[in-house]
DOMARSE-106933 format. One line per 4 residues: number of its first residue (from 0); their letters; for each residue x, y, z of C-alpha. Coordinates in Angstrom, 3 decimals. Example, Ala and Ser with C-alpha at 12.3 -4.5 7.8 and 13.67 -1.06 7.14 Angstrom:
0	as	12.300/-4.500/7.800; 13.670/-1.060/7.140;
//
This chain:
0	xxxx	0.000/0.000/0.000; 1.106/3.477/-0.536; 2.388/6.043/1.521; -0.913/8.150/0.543;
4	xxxx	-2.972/5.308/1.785; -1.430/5.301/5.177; -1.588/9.417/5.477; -5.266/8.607/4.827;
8	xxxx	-5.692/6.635/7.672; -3.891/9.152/9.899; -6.902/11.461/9.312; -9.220/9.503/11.154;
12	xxxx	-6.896/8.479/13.826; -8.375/9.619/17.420; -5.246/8.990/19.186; -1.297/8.191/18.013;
16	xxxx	-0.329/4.815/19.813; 1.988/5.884/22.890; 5.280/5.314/23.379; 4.505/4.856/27.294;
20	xxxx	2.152/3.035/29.134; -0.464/5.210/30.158; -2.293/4.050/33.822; -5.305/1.480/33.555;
24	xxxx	-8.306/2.588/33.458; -11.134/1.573/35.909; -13.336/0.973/32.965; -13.422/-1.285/30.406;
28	xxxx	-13.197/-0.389/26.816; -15.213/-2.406/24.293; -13.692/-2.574/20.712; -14.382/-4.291/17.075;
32	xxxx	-11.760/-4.588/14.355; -11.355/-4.614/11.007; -9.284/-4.210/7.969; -9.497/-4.150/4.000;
36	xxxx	-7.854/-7.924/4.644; -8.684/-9.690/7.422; -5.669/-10.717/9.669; -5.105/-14.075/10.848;
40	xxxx	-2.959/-15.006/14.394; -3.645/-12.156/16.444; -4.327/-11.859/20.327; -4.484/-9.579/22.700;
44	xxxx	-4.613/-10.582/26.363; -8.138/-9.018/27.598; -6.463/-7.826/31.252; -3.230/-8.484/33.504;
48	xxxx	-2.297/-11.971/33.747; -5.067/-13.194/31.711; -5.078/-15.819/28.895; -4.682/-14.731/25.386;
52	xxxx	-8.007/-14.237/23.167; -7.812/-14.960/19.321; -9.152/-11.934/17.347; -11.587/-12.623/14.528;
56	xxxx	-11.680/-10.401/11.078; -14.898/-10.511/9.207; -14.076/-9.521/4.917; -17.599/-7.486/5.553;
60	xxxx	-18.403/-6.923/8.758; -16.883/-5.826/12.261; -15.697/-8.525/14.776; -17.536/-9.595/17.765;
64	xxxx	-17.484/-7.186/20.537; -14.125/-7.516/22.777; -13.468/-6.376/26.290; -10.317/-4.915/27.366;
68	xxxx	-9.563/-3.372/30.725; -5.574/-2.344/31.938; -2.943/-0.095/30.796; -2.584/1.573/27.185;
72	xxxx	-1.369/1.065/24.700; -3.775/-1.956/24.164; -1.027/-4.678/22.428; -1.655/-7.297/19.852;
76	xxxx	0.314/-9.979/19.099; 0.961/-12.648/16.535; -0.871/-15.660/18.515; 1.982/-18.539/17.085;
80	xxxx	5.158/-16.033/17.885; 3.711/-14.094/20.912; 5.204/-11.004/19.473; 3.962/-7.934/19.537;
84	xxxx	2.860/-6.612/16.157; 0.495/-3.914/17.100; -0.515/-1.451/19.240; -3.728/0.881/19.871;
88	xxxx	-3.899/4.207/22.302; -8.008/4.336/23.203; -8.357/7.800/24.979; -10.261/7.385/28.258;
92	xxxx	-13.064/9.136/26.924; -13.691/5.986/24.308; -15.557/3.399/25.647; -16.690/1.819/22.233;
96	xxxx	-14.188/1.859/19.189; -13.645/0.322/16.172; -9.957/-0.476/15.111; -8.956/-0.424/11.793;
100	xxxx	-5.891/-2.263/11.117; -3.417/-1.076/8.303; -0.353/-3.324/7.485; 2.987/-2.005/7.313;
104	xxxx	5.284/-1.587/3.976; 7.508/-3.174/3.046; 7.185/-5.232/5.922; 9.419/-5.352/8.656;
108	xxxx	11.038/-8.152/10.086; 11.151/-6.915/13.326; 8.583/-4.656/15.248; 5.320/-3.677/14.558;
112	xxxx	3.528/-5.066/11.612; 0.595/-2.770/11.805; -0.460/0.296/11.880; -4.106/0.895/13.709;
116	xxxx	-6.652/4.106/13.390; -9.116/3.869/16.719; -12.397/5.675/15.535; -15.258/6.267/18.503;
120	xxxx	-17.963/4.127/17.346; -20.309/4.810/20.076; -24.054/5.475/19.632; -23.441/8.755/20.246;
124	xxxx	-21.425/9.779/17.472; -23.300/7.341/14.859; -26.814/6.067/15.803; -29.586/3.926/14.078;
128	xxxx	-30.435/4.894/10.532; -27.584/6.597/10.204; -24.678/6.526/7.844; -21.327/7.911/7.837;
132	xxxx	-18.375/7.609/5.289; -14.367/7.534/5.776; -12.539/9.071/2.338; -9.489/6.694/2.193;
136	xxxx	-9.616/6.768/-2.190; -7.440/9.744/-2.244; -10.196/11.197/-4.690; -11.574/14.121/-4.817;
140	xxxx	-15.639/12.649/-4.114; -18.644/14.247/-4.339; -22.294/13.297/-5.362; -25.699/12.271/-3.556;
144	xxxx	-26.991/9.752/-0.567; -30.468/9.495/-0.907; -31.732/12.914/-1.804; -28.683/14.768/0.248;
148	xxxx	-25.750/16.214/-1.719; -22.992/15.437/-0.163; -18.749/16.452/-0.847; -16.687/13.754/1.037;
152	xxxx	-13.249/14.892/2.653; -10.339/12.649/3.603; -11.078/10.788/6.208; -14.280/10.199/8.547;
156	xxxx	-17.402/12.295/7.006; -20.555/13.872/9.098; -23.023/10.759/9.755; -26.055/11.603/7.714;
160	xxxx	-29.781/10.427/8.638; -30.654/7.863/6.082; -33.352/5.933/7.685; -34.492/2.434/6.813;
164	xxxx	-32.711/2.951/2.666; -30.061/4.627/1.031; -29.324/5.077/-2.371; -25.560/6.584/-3.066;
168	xxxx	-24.397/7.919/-6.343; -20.953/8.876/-6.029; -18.687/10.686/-8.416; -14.817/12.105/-9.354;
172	xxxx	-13.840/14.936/-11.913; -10.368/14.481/-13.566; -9.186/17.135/-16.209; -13.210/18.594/-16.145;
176	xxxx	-15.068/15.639/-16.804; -17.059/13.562/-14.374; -16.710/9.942/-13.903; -18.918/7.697/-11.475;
180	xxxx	-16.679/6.437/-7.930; -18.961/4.595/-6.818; -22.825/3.478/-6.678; -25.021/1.207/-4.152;
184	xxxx	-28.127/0.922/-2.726; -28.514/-0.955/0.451; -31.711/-1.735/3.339; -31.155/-1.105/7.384;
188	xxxx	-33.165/-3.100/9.550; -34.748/-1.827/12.295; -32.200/-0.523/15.010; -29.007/-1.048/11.940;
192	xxxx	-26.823/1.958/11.319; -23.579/1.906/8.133; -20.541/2.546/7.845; -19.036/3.285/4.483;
196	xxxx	-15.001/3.062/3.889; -14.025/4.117/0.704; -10.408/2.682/-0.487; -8.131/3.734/-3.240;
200	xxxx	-9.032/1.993/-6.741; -7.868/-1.639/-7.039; -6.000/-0.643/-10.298; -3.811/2.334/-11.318;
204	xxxx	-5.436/4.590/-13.681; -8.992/3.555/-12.215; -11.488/5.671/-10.747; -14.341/3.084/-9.285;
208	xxxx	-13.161/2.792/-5.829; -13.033/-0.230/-3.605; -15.723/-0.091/-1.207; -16.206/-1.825/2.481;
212	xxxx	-19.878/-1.304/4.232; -20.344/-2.255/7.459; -23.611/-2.397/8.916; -24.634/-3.296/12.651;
216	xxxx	-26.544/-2.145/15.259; -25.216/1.099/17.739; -23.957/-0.648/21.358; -25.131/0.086/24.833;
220	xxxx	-23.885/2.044/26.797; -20.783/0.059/28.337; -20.723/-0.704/32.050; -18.644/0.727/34.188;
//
């Protein structure tokens, strides 16, 4: 992946991972992951002295809901090796993120292997029927959801109030003339909010992006 790609992600990264260990937190945090390929081998251990717990990367969906509650950064490592190969920084003020794992190029043969953006995925910042949309094509993207007009930037986008349908009709301009991005039209069930990540066209030259959309429904409000 390129450089651009991974200046992408930086835009919707709440929080750099630390180089210290911050305190742990009284609270647990509750994350899902996900990447444009899903990862095999990783763990994390869930808190202090407990066993490791296998992560599990959907191709179209977030993971299960984990639970993690000690120190940050929150470490993942390869579940054969027990290395460490990545590493998140959840502010305290997150209690429900989503992770999106990025590998590193070229890869290294020591060290970290990925890179990951923490985004707060709470009900509060996107509830049901809504739908928001991170930028990651590089393009310039503009066009319509539903009836809205709507000009993406870089990175995470407003949520927008879509109900129980949307219909998106996305498009580029290159050297004045307009080419289609991308175009969907997708259902929520009752209670379902979406997520739209829009990556960087599979080939060079192209301008239909690659497309991820993740639908679920808000969580509760984690226990303290």
């Amino acid at each position: 992946m390129s450089r651009a790609f991974f200046a992408l992600w930086a835009v919707i990264t709440v929080s750099q991972t630390l180089a210290q260990t911050s305190p742990p937190s009284s609270s647990p945090v509750r994350f899902t992951v996900f990447a444009a390929r899903p990862v095999a081998n990783l763990s994390f251990a869930p808190r202090a002295n407990a066993a490791p717990q296998n992560l599990s990367f959907y191709p179209t969906a977030r993971s299960p809901r984990y639970e993690y509650r000690g120190a940050m950064p929150l470490r993942f490592s390869d579940a054969v090796s027990g290395a460490v190969v990545a590493e998140a920084a959840i502010p305290a003020e997150v209690r429900d993120a989503l992770l999106l794992f990025s590998p590193i190029e070229p890869v290294p043969t020591t060290g970290l292997r990925y890179r990951i953006s923490v985004l707060d995925d709470s009900a509060a910042r996107r509830g049901a029927g809504e739908l928001a949309v991170i930028n990651l094509s590089g393009l310039a993207i503009n066009g319509t959801v539903n009836q809205q007009e709507v000009t993406l930037k870089t990175g995470l986008n407003p949520a927008l109030a879509v109900g129980r349908s949307a219909k998106i009709l996305l498009h580029t301009s290159v050297k004045g003339r307009r080419y289609q991005a991308h175009a969907d039209t997708f259902a929520l069930a009752r209670q379902e909010r979406a997520l739209l990540i829009l990556f960087a066209p599979f080939y060079k030259g192209s301008l239909q992006v690659q497309s991820r959309l993740l639908l679920d429904t808000p969580p509760v409000v984690a226990p303290k």
